[in-house]
C-alpha positions as CSV (number, residue, x, y, z in Angstrom):
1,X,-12.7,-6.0,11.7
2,X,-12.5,-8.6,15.0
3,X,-8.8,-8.9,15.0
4,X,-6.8,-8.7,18.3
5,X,-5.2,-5.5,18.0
6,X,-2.5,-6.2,20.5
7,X,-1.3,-9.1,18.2
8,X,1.0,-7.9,15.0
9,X,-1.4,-7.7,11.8
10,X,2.2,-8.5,10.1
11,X,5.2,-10.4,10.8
12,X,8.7,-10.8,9.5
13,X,11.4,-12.9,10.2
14,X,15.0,-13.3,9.1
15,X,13.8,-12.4,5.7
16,X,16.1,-12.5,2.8
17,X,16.1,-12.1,-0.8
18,X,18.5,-12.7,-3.0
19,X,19.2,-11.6,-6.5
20,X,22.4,-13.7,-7.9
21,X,25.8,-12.9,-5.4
22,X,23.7,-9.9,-4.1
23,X,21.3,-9.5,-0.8
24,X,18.7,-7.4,-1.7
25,X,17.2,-8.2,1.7
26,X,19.5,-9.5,4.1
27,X,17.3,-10.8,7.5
28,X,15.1,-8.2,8.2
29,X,12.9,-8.9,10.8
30,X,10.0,-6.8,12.3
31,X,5.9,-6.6,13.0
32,X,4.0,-4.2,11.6
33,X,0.9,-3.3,14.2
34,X,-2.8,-3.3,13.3
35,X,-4.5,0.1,12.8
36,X,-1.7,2.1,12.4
37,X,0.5,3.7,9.8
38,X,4.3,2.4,9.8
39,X,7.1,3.7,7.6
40,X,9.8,2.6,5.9
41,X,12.7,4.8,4.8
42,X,16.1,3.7,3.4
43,X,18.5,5.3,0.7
44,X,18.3,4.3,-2.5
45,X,19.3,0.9,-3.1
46,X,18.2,0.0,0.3
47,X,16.1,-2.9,-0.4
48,X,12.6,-1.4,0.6
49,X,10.6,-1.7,-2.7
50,X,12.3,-5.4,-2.8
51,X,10.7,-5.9,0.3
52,X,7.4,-4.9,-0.4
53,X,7.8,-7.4,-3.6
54,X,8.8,-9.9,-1.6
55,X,5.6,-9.9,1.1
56,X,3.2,-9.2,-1.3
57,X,4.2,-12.4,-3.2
58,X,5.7,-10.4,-6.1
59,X,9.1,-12.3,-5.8
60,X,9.8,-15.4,-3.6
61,X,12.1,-14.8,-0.3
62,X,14.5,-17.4,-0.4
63,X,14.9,-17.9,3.6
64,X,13.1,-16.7,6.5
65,X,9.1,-16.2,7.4
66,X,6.4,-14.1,6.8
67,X,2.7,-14.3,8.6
68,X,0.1,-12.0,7.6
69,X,-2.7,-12.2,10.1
70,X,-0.9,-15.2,12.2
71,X,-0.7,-17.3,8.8
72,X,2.0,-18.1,6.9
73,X,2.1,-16.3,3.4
74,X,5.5,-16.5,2.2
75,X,4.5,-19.6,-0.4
76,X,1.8,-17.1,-1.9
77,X,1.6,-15.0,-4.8
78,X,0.4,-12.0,-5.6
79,X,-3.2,-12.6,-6.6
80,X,-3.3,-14.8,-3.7
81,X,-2.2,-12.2,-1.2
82,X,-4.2,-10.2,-2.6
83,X,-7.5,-12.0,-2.3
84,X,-6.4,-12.5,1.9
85,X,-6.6,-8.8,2.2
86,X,-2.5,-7.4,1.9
87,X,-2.7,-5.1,-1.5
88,X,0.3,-3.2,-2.3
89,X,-0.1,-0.1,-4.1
90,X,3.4,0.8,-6.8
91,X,5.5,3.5,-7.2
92,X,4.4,4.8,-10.6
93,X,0.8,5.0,-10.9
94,X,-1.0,2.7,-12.9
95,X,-4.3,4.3,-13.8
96,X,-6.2,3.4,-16.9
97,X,-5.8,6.5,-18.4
98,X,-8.4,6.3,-20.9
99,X,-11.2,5.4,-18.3
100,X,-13.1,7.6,-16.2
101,X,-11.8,7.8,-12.5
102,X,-15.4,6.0,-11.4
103,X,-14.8,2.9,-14.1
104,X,-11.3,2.7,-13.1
105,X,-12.8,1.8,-9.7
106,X,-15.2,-0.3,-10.9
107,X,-13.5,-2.8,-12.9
108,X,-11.6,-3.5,-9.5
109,X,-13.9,-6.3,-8.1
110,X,-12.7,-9.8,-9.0
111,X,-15.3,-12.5,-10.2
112,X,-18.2,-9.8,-11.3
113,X,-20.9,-11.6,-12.8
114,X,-21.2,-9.1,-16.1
115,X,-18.2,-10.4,-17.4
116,X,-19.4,-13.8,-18.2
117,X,-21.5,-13.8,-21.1
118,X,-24.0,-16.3,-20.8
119,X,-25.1,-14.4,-17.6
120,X,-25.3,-11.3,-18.5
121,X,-28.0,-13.2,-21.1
122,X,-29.7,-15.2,-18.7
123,X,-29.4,-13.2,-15.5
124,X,-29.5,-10.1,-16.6
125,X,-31.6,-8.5,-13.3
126,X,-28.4,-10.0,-11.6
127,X,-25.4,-8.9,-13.3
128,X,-27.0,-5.2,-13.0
129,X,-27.9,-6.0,-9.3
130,X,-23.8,-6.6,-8.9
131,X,-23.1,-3.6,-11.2
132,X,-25.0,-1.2,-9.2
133,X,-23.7,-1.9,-5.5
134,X,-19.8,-2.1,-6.9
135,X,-21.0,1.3,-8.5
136,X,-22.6,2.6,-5.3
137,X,-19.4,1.4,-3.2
138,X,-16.8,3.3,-5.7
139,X,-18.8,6.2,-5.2
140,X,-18.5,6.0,-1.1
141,X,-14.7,5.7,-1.7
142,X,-14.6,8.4,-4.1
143,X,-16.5,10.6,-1.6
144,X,-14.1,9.1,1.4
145,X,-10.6,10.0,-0.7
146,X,-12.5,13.4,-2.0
147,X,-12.6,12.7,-5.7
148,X,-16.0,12.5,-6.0
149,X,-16.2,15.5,-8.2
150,X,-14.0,13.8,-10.6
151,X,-16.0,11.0,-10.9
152,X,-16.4,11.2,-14.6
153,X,-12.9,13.1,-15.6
154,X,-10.6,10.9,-17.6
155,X,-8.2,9.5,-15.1
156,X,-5.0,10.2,-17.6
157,X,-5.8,14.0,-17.2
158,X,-5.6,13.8,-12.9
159,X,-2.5,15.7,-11.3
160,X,0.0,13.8,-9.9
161,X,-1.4,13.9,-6.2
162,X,-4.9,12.9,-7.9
163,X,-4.0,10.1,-9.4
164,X,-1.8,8.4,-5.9
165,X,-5.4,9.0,-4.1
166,X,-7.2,7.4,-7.5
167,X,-4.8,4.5,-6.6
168,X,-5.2,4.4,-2.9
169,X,-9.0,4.3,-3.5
170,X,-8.8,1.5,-6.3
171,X,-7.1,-0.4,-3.9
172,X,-9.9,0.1,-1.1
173,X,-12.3,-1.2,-3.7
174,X,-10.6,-4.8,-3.1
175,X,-11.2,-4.1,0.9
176,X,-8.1,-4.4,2.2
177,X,-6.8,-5.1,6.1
178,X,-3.3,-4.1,5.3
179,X,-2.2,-1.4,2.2
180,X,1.5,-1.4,1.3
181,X,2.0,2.1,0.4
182,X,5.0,2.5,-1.8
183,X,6.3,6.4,-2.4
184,X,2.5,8.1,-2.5
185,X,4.1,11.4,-2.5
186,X,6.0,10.7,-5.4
187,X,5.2,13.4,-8.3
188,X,2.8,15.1,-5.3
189,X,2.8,19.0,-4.5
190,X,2.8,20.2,-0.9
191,X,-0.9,20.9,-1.4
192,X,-1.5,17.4,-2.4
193,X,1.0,15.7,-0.4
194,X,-1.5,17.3,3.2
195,X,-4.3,16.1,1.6
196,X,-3.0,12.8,1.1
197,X,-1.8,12.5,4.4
198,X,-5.2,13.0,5.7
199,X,-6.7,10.8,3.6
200,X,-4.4,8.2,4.6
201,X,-5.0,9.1,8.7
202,X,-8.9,8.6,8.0
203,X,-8.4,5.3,6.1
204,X,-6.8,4.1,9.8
205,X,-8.5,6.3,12.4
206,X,-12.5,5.6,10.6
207,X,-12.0,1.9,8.8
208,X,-9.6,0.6,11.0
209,X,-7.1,-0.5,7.9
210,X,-3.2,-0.8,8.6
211,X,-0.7,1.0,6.1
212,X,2.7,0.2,5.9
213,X,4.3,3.0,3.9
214,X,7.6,3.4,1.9
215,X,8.6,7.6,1.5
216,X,11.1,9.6,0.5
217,X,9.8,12.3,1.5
218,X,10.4,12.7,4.8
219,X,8.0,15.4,5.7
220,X,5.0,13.2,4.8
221,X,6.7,9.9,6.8
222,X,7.8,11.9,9.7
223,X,4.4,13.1,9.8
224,X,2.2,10.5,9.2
225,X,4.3,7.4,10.1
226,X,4.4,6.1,13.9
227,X,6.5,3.7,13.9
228,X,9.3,4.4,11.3
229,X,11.2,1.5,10.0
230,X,15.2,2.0,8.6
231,X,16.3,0.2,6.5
232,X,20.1,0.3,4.9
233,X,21.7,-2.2,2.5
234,X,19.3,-5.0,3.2
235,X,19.4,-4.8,6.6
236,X,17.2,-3.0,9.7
237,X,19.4,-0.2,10.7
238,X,17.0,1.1,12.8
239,X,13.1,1.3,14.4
240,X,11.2,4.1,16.8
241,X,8.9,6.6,16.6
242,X,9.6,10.2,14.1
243,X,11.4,11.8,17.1
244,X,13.7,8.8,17.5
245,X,14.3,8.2,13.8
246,X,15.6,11.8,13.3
247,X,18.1,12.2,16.3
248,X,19.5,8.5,15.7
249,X,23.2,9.2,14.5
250,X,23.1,6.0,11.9
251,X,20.0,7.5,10.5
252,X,21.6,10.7,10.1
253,X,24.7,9.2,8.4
254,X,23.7,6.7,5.9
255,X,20.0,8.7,5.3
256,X,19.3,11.9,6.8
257,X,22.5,14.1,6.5
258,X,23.9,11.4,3.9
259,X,23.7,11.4,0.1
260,X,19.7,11.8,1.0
261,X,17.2,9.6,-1.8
């Protein structure tokens, strides 16, 4: 990756999202830096996963700016963020559960020449060409995410830590520059919740990918995250590192030592 890591791989400005009389997201504005891991927290209702919609192209803002690599990608969609290299991961795991954990990898490449018909007739040394490298590359991010030796277990049978590193990995298979992460300890023991965490250090530290992460639990955040993004009611409420997020009195009222998630 040849970007210029002092630039922001990410950029908001004055966002806002409306949904009839109500501001989801109400001008939020911050950059997200490349090659590192930056969380966002927020009570319920806060407007994070509506914010994650919104720059992934999953809704439309209705005022304000969003560049992705220093272009403009607030008139995208989904498919077409997608295919520039932002993937966003969702809160409930959407594994096909009657597929093994390898072809649940697998079927992730767009445009694979086996699924047209006539070529799989008349280029048959091809289409298995294609099929074995996307094969070979699910395997390397089965072996990087350490679920290599459930290559061939039905993916409905994973644990619930299993299947958020099944979907972190199926969204490597579309080789992303920037993952939004939303709740990956959801359903997750403490067990799986470390090994996550390391997971999700190596994706940065060895390939160099950017994750912007949405938690509620604030063990995993305040340990992986650096910086950590609050937001309250639509709007920023705050932004530092762990140590600054925890001993900020607004945090501590409307999140921390609030209602909670």
């Amino acid at each position: 990756m040849n970007r210029n890591i002092d630039s922001p791989i990410l950029s908001l400005r004055d966002v806002q999202k409306y949904f009839g009389g109500i501001k989801a997201v109400d001008g939020i504005s911050f950059d997200v830096a490349p090659q590192r891991i930056t969380g966002l927290i927020g009570p319920n209702g806060a407007g994070k996963t509506t914010l994650f919609n919104v720059i992934s192209g999953l809704y439309r803002l209705d005022s304000g700016e969003i560049s992705f690599e220093g272009e403009r990608i607030d008139s995208l969609s989904l498919n077409q963020t997608f295919h520039k290299g932002l993937c966003r991961t969702f809160q409930i795991s959407r594994e096909l559960k009657l597929m093994t954990v390898l072809e649940n990898l697998m079927l992730v490449p767009p445009n694979q020449e086996g699924e047209k018909l006539w070529r799989a007739w008349f280029f048959p040394r091809l289409v298995k060409k294609q099929e074995s490298e996307i094969r070979e590359k699910a395997l390397d991010n089965l072996r990087s995410i350490g679920l290599i030796h459930l290559k061939d277990e039905y993916a409905g049978n994973l644990s619930g830590g299993q299947k958020r590193l099944l979907e972190l990995a199926r969204t490597m298979m579309a080789g992303p520059e920037l993952i939004l992460f939303d709740e990956p300890g959801a359903g997750v023991n403490p067990s799986e919740r470390n090994t996550l965490a390391d997971r999700i250090r190596q994706l940065v530290s060895e390939q160099g990918i950017t994750v912007l992460l949405i938690g509620h639990e604030m063990e995993l955040v305040m340990d992986v995250c650096d910086p950590i993004i609050v937001m309250d009611r639509g709007k920023k409420l705050a932004e530092g590192t762990p140590e600054e997020v925890r001993s900020d009195p607004r945090v501590l009222e409307v999140y921390l030592g609030g209602s909670g998630a």
